[in-house]
Every structure is written in C-alpha cells, then in structure tokens.
Residue, then its C-alpha position, 0 to 999 in steps of 0.5 A: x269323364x270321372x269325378x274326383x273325389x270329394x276333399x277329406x275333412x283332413x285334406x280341407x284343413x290342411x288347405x285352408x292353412x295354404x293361404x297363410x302359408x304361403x307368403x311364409x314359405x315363399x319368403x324361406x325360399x322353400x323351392x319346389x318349383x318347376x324347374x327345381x333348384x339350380x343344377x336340379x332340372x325339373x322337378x318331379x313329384x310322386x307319391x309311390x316308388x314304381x313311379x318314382x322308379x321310371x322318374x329317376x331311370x328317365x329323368x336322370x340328372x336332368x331332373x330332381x324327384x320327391x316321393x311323397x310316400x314314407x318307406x314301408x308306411x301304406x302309402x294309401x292313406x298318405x297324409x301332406x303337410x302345407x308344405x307338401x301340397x306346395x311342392x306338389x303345385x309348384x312342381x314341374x310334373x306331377x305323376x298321379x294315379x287317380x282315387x289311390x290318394x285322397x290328399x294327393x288328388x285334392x293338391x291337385x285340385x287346387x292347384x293350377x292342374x297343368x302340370x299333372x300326367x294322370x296315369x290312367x290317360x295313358x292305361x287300361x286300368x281294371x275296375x276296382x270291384x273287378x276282382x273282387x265280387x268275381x273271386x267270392x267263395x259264395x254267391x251271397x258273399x259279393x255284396x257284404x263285401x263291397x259294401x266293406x270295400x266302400x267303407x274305407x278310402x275311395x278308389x273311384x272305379x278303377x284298381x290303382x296298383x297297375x304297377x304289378x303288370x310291367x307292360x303297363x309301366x312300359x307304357x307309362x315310361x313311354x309318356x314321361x318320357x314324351x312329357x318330359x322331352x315337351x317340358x325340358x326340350x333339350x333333354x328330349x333325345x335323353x328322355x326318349x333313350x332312357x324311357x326305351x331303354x326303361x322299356x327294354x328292361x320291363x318287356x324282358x321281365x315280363x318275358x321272364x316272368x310269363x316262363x316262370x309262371x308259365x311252368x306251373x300250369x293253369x290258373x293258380x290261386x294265391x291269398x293276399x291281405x288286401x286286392x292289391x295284385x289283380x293287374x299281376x293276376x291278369x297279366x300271368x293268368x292267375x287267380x288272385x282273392x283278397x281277405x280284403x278288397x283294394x282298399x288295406x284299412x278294410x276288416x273282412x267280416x267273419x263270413x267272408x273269413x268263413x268263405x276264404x278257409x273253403x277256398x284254402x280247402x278247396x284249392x289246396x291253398x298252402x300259404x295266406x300271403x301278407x303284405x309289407x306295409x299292412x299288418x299281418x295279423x288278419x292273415x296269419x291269424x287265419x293261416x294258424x287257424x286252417x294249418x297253412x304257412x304265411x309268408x310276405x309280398x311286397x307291394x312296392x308302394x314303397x321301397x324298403x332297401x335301396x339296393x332292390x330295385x322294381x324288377x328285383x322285387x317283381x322276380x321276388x314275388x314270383x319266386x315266393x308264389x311258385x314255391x307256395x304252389x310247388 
C-alpha cells in the first residue's frame, strides 16, 4: 500500500484555517456538496482537464463538475484555497491521481476520504524514474538526474500523466461510470451508455493514432521539456527523453544539457519539444544552441480553447511529432 505524501508547509496552513472557516462558509451557504445544488446533481471535482474531460461526457446533465486546475498554469504545483479544500471534502466524487498534486492529496487526507476514485486502483501506472534513468545519454548521468528529479514535487513511485495513453482513460471511463451509477442509481443506465460510448471514442483514436505512428517505422526519439509523455511513448513504441524528469519545476544541470545535445547528434533530433504551461526557455535555449527547431505540445493538464477538445489535442501532438521526424 503506498503512502501519502507528507503535508506541505503551504498545504498545512491552509488547513489549520478549515476550523474557522467553516462555520463561515457554512452559513454563506457555500455548496459544493454531495448532491451539488438544486438542479446540479453530483457534484464532481477534478484537478486536470483529461479527467474533467470523462466527468462532463459521462455525468452530463446529471452532474455538475469543478476543475481545480487554472487553464494554462502547471497544474502540478496547484494551490487551494479554504474554500477549495471544502468543495473538495464535500463533494459527491472526487477524482485523484495520487502524488501528482500535493494540496490535493492533503484535502483528501483530511477529510472523510470516501468519496474519492483513485485512479491508480483501476491502472497500471508506470514508475515515475521509468523513463528517466533508462533514457540517460550516458551511464553516469542516471544518478545526478534523479537526485534532481527528487528536489521538486513528490510524485511517489509512479508517473501521473496517464492521460497521454487513450486506453488507459478508457478504463477510467469505465469506473466513473460504474462510480457514479452507485452514487446516483437512477442515472446508472446513462452513466454506463455514456462511458461506452466515451470508450468508443478513445479506443478509435488509438486506432488511428497507432497508424499515424505506425508509419514512420521504428522507435522514434523526441525531446520534451519535462517527462510528461512516457505513457504515449509506451503506448506507440516511441522513445521519449526528458530535459527534465516528471516533475516541470526541475533545472537539468549543464551535464545533463551536455548528454541531451549528443542525443540530438545522434539520433538526428530536428526539433526540442517545449510544453504549454512550463517556460520554454530551457528548450529553445538549447535548440538555438545545437541548430535545431522548437516547437509546442500540449500536455493537456489544462484546456486552453474550449472548442478543442482531448482527442483533438492528442491528433495535434501526433501530427507535430510525425512531421518533426519526416
């Protein structure tokens, strides 16, 4: 059984202030529970857009949804407000990846704890170090590069950005739906068509996108900011090396930046991949530095348009990859 992780100094204040708060917000009528407001059936909170994605397909009308995450902050280092870890406590479902967001995790903590679908009961999740020490340019980089990844935010053991593998939020779908049917029992025949049909969608979509990336052949090398893509790097048989590891706050150090220009030599890099909520500075820095292009993936931990949806940014990503390889 994995542990949680330890309270932030930040997380812990903004607890000790729930005492207070909560007569306070009781008596504005603050909401946010269970059942949601009149008319907003169960309420529902997430804290990135793939899963807020599979809440409002699945729930529909039938439940009301609050994103914790701010569209095109990094959604890793989310911060809650009192009001926040409330909404989370009281809410009908809460969806959680563990170890991605400390603050998250620590609402959880304390509170009741049984209204929360962790995701990583219902996946296979890769280990956060997986595709890391394994994709070092040289034996004697692995180590100095953990030992950076472990200085920022504490991603436990496993990798949290499952959502770059579409079968795997097929399987979530399945057990949200199944969630929610137990927590609204009369909506459990529309839960159960929506997530099949939410599966439906994903499984045609990693059917297309294995053809796309089928057609270049072999496995593939692409630089990214940080390690955010392993799960769509094992899904298409690609290879996947981070400047940074999992965690998007980390600095490489100018060894590692050495390692990753032999890769670009090597494998005939053209293009260092930057990120839409992390700076790109390191990146282009680097690709100015070794003559090649950069260019933007979207991580979807947030959405940035409303009219683009997930699969729509999936078919993006995989559109910029193949023609950084062509």
């Amino acid at each position: 059984m994995s542990l949680m992780p330890h309270p932030s100094r930040r997380s812990l204040l903004t607890l000790a202030g729930l005492g207070a708060g909560t007569a306070v917000l009781a008596a504005c009528g603050d909401g946010g529970g269970g059942a949601g407001g009149p008319g907003d059936g169960v309420s529902i909170v997430t804290s990135n857009y793939p899963l807020t994605y599979l809440a409002r397909r699945i729930g529909g009308d039938r439940v009301s949804v609050t994103d914790l995450a701010t569209p095109g902050a990094d959604a890793h280092g989310l911060e809650l407000s009192v009001k926040q870890v409330m909404t989370v406590q009281e809410a009908g479902l809460v969806l959680q990846i563990p170890h991605y967001q400390t603050a998250l995790d620590d609402a959880i903590t304390s509170g009741p704890g049984d209204n929360v679908l962790d995701v990583s009961s219902v996946i296979e999740m890769l280990p956060a170090d997986g595709h890391t020490h394994e994709e070092e340019a040289s034996d004697g980089g692995g180590e100095e590069h953990a030992e950076e990844e472990h200085e920022g935010h504490d991603h436990g053991s496993a990798d949290p950005h499952l959502w770059h593998d579409p079968l795997r939020l097929a399987e979530i779908a399945d057990a949200l739906g199944s969630r929610l049917g137990e927590i609204d029992p009369d909506g459990a025949e529309a839960f159960t068509a929506a997530a099949q049909e939410v599966r439906t969608d994903l499984e045609e979509l990693d059917a297309e996108l294995t053809e796309q990336f089928g057609t270049v052949g072999g496995e593939h090398t692409f630089i990214t900011s940080h390690a955010a893509y392993a799960y769509l790097a094992e899904r298409y048989d690609l290879h996947q090396v981070g400047i940074a590891g999992v965690d998007p706050e980390t600095e490489p150090s100018p060894q590692r930046l050495l390692e990753l220009e032999k890769v670009i030599e090597e494998e005939g890099v053209t293009t260092i991949f930057f990120e839409t909520t992390a700076s790109p500075k390191v990146a282009q820095t680097l690709a100015e530095n070794v003559g090649v292009d950069s260019d933007e993936l979207d991580n979807l931990e947030t959405q940035l348009d409303e009219d683009v949806d997930y699969p729509a940014v999936m078919r993006e990503n995989c559109r910029k990859l193949l023609e950084s390889w062509a």
